[in-house]
N, C-alpha and C positions, 0 to 999 in steps of 0.2 A: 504494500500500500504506500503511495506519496503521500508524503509530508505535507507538501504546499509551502507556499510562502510564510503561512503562519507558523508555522510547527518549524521550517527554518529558522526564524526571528526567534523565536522561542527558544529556541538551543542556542542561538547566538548569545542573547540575552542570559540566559540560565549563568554563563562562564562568569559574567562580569555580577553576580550578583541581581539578580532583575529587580528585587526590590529599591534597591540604591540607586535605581533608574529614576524610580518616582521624583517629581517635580525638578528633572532636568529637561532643557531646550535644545529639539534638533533642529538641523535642515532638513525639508521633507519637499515633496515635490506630490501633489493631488494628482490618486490615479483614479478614481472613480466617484460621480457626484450624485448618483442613483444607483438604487434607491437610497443609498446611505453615503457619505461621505468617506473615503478612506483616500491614506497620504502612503506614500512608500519614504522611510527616512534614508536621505542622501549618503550621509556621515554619522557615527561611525560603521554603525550595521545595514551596510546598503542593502537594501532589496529588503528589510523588516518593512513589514504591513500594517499599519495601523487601524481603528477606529479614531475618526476623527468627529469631534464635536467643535462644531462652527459659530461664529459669533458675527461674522459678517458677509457679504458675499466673494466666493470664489470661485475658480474657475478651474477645469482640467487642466490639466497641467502648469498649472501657478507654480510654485517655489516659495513657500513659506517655511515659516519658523512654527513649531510646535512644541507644546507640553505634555510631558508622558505626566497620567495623572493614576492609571492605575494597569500595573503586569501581573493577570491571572494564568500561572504555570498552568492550571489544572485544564483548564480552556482551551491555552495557549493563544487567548488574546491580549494586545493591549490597545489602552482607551489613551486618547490623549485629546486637549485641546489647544485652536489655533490660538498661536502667542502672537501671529504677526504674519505678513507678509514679506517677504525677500525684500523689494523694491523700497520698503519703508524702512529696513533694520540701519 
């Protein structure tokens, strides 16, 4: 069975402590805006997958800044929301 993207990020995540991830800011880049928002982060775990929670509007494939807010191993998802757009940092 494949992993996926999430279950990738999930093990990437796992090495470095996923908890201690909590309330740090990546770069992320919108890969999908339906039905649900998700960011894939640029640096350091490129290709982890996110849920993203949005607070203004954005666009596929924008380049923004995100906050991981919360890493469920059990799931293998994480939740994060938008800190910012690229263009504005």
């Amino acid at each position: 069975m494949h992993a996926g993207p999430i279950g990738r990020q999930a093990g990437n995540l796992r090495h470095v402590s996923a908890h201690r991830q909590t309330g740090r800011e990546f770069k992320a880049r919108i890969s999908s805006t339906d039905p649900v928002y998700t960011a894939e982060i640029l640096e350091p775990f490129q290709g982890a997958e996110v849920i993203l929670n949005v607070n203004r509007p954005v666009l596929l494939f924008d380049d923004v800044v995100i906050r991981i807010e919360n890493v469920d191993l059990a799931t293998a998802k994480i939740h994060a929301t938008l800190a910012g757009k690229e263009d504005e940092q």
